[in-house]
TIRO-2110 file (N, C-alpha, C; in Angstrom, 1 decimal):
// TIRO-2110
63.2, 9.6, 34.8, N, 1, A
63.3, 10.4, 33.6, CA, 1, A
63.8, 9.4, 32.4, C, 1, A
64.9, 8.5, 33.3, N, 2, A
65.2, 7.7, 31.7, CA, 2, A
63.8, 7.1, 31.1, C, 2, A
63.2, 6.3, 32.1, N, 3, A
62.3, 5.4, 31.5, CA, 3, A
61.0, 6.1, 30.4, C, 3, A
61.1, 7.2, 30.9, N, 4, A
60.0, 8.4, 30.0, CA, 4, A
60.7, 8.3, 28.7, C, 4, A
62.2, 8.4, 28.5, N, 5, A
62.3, 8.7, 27.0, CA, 5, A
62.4, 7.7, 26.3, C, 5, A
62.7, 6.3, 27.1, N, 6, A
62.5, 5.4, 26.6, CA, 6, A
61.4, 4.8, 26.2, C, 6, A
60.5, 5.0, 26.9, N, 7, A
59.0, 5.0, 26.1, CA, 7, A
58.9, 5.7, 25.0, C, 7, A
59.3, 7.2, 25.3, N, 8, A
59.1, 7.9, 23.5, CA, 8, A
60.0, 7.7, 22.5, C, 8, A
60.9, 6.5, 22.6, N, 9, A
61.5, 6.4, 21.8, CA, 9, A
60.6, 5.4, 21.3, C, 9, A
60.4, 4.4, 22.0, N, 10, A
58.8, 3.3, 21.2, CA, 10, A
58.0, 3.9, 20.7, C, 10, A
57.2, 4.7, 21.2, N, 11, A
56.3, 5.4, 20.5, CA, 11, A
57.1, 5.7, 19.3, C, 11, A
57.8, 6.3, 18.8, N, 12, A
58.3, 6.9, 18.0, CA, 12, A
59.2, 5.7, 16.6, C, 12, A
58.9, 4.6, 17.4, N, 13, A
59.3, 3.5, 16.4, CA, 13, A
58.3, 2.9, 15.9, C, 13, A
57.4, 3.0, 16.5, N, 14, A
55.8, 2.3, 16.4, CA, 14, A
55.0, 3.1, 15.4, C, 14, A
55.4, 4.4, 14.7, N, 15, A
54.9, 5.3, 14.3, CA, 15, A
55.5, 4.7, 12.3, C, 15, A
56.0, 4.1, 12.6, N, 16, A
56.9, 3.1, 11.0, CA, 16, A
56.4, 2.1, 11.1, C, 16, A
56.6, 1.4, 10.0, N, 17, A
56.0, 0.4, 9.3, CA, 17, A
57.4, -0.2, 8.6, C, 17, A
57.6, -1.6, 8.6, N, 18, A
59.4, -2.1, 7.9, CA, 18, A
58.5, -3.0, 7.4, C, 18, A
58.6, -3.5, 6.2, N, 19, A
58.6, -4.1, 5.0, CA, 19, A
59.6, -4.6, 4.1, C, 19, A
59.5, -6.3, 3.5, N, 20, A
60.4, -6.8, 2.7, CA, 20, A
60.1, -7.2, 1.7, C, 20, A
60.7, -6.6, 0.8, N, 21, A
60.1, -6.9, -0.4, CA, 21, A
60.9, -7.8, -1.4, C, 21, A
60.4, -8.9, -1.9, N, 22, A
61.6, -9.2, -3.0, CA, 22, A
61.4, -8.7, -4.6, C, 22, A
62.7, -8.2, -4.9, N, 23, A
62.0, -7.5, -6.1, CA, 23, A
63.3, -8.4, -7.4, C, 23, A
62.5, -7.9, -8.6, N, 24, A
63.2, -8.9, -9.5, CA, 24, A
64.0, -7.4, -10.5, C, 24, A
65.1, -7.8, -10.7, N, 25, A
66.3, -6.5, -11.3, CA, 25, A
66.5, -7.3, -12.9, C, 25, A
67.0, -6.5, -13.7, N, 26, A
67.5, -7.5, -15.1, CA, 26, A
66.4, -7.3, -15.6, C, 26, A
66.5, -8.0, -17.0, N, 27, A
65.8, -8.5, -17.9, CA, 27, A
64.6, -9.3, -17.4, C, 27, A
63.5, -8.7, -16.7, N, 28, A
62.7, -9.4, -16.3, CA, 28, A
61.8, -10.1, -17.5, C, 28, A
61.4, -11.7, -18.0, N, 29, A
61.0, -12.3, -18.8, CA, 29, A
61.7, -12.8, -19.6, C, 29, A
62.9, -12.3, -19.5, N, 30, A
64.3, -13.0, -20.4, CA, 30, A
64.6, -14.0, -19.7, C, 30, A
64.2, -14.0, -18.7, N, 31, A
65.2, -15.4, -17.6, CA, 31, A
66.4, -15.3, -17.6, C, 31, A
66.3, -13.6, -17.2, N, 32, A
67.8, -12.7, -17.0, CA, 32, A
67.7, -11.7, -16.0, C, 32, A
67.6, -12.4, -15.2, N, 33, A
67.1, -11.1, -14.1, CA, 33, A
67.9, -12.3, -12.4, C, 33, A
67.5, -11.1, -11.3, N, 34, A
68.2, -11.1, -10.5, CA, 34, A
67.1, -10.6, -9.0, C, 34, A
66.5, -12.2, -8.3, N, 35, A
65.3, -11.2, -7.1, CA, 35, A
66.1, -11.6, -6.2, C, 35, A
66.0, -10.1, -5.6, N, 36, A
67.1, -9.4, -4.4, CA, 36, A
66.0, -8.9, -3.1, C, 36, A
66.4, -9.2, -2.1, N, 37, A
65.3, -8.7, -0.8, CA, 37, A
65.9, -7.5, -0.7, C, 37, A
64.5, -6.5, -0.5, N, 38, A
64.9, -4.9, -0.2, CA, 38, A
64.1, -4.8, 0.8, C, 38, A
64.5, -4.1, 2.1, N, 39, A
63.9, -3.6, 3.1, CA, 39, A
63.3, -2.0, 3.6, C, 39, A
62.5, -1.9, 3.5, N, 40, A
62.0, -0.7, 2.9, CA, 40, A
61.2, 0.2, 4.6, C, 40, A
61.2, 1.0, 5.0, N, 41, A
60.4, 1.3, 6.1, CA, 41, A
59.8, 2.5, 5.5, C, 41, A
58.2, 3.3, 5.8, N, 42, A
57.4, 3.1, 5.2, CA, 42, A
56.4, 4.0, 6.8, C, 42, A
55.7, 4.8, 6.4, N, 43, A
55.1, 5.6, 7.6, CA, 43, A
54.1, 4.4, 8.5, C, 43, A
53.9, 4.8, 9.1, N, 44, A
53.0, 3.5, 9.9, CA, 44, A
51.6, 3.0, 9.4, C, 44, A
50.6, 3.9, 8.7, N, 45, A
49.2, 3.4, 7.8, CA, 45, A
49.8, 3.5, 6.5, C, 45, A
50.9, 3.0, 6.4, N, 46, A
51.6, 2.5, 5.1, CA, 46, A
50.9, 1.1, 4.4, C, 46, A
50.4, 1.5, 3.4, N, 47, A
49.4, -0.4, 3.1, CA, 47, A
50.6, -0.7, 2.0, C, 47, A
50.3, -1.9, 1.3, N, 48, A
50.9, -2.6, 0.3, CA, 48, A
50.7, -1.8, -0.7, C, 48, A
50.0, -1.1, -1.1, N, 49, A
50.0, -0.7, -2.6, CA, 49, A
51.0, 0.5, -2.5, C, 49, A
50.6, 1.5, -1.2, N, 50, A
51.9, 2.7, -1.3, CA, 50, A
53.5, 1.9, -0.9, C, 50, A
54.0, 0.6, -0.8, N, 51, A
54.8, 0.0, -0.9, CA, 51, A
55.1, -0.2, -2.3, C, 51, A
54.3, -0.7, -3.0, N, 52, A
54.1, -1.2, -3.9, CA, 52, A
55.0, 0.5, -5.2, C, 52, A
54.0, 1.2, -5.1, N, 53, A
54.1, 2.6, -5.6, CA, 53, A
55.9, 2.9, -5.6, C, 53, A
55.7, 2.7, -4.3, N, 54, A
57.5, 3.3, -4.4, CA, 54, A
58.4, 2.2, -4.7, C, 54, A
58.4, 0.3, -5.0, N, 55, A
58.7, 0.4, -6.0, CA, 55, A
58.9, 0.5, -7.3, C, 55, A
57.9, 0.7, -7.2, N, 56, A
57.9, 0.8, -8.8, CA, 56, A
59.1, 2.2, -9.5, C, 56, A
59.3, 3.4, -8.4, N, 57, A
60.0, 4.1, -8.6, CA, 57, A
61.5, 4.1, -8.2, C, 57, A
62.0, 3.1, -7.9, N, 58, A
63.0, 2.6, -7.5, CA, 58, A
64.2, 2.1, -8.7, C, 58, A
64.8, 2.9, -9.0, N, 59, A
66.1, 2.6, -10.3, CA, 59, A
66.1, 1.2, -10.3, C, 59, A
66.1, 0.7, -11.9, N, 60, A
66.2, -0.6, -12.7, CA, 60, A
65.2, -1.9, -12.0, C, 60, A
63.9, -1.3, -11.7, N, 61, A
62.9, -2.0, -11.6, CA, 61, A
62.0, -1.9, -12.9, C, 61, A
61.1, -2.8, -12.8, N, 62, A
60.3, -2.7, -14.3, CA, 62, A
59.0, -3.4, -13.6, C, 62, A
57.8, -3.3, -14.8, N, 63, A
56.4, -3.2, -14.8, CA, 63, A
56.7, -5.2, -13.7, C, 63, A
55.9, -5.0, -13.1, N, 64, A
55.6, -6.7, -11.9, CA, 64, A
56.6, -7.3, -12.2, C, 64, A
57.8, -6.4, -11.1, N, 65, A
59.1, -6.3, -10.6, CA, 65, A
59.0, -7.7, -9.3, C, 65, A
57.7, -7.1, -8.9, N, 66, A
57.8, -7.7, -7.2, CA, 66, A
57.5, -9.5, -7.2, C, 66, A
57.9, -10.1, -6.4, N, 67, A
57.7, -11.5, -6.1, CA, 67, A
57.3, -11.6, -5.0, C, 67, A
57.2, -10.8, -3.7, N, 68, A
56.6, -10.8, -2.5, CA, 68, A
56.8, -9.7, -1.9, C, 68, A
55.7, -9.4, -1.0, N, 69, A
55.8, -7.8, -0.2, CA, 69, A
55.2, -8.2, 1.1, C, 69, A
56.0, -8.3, 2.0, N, 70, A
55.2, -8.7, 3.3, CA, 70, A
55.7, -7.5, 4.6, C, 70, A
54.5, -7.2, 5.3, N, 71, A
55.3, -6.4, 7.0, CA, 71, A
56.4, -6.9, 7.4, C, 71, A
56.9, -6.9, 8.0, N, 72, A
58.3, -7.5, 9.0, CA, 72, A
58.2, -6.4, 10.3, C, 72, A
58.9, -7.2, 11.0, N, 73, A
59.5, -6.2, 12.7, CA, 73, A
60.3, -6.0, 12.2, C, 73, A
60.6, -4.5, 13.3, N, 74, A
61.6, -3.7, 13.5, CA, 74, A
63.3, -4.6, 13.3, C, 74, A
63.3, -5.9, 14.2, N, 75, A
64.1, -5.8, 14.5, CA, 75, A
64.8, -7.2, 13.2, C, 75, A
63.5, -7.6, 12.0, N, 76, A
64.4, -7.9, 11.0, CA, 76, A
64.3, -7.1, 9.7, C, 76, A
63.9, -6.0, 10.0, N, 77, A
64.4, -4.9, 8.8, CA, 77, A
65.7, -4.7, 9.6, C, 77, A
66.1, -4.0, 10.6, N, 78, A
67.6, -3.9, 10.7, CA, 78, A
68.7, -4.9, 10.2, C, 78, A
68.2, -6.3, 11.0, N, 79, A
69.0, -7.3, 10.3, CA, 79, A
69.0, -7.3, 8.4, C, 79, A
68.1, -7.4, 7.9, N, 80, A
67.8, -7.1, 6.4, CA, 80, A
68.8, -6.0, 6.1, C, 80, A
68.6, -4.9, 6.4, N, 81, A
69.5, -3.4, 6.1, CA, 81, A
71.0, -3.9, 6.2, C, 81, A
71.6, -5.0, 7.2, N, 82, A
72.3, -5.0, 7.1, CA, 82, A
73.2, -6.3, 6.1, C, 82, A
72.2, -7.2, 5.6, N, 83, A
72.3, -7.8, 4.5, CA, 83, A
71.9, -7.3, 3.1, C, 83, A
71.6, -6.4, 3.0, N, 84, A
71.6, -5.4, 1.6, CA, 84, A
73.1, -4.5, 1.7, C, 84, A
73.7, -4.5, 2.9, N, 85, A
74.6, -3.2, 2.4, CA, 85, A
75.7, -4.6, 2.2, C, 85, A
75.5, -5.8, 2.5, N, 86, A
76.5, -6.7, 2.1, CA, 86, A
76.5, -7.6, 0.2, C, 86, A
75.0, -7.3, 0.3, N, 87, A
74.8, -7.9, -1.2, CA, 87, A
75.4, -7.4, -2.2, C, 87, A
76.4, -8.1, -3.0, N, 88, A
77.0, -7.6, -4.3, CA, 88, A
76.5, -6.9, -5.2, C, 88, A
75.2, -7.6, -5.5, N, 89, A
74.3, -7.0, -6.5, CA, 89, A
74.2, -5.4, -6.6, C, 89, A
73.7, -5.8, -5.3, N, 90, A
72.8, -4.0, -5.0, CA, 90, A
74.3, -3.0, -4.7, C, 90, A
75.2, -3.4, -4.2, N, 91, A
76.7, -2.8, -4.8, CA, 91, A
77.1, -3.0, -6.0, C, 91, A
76.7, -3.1, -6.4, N, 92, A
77.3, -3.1, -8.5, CA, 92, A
76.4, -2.3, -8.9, C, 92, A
74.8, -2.4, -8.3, N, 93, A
73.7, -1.1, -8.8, CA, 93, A
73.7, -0.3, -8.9, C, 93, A
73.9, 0.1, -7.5, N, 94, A
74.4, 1.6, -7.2, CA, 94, A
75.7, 2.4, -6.9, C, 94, A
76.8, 0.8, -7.7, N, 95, A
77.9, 2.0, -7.3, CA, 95, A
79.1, 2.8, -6.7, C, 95, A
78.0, 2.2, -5.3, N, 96, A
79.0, 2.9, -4.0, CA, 96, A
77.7, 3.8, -3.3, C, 96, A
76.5, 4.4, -4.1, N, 97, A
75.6, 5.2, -3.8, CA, 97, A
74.7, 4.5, -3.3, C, 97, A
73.9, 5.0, -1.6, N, 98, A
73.3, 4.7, -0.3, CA, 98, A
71.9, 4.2, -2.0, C, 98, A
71.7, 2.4, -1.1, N, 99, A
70.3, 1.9, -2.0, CA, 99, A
69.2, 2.9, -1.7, C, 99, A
68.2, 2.9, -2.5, N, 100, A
66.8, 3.4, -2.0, CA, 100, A
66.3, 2.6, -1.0, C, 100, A
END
């Protein structure tokens, strides 16, 4: 029985798509700005552009925000997640309030 749910828990991770994106914050074109990696997970026929889409909706982003968007594994979007909740920046952005 265990090894059944442990399969459906793969399945069930395999069904996502994790993504890192670096994106640029600030005054973009001022040469006042600030690119910060965001790790973003994303339905599994998730392409670059519906990546792309939701940043663009992502607080204090602006028009070709992005500097790179590439797939990543599971297991360095976790690691990533856990260097965004340590980045200062993205804590001064939001606050105290969970990043997008």
């Amino acid at each position: 029985m265990k090894g059944y749910e442990i399969m459906k828990d793969v399945e069930q991770i395999l069904e996502w798509s994790y993504w890192k994106a670096v994106i640029r914050y600030g005054h973009v074109g001022m040469r006042n700005e600030v690119s910060v990696a965001r790790y973003l997970v994303m339905p599994g026929d998730a392409t670059t552009i519906d990546v792309i889409s939701l940043i663009e909706e992502m607080p204090g982003t602006k028009n070709r925000a992005m500097v790179s968007i590439r797939k990543i594994e599971h297991l360095a979007y976790l690691t990533g997640i856990r260097s965004e909740k340590e980045d200062f920046f993205l804590q001064s952005l939001f606050d105290g309030q969970k990043a997008l």
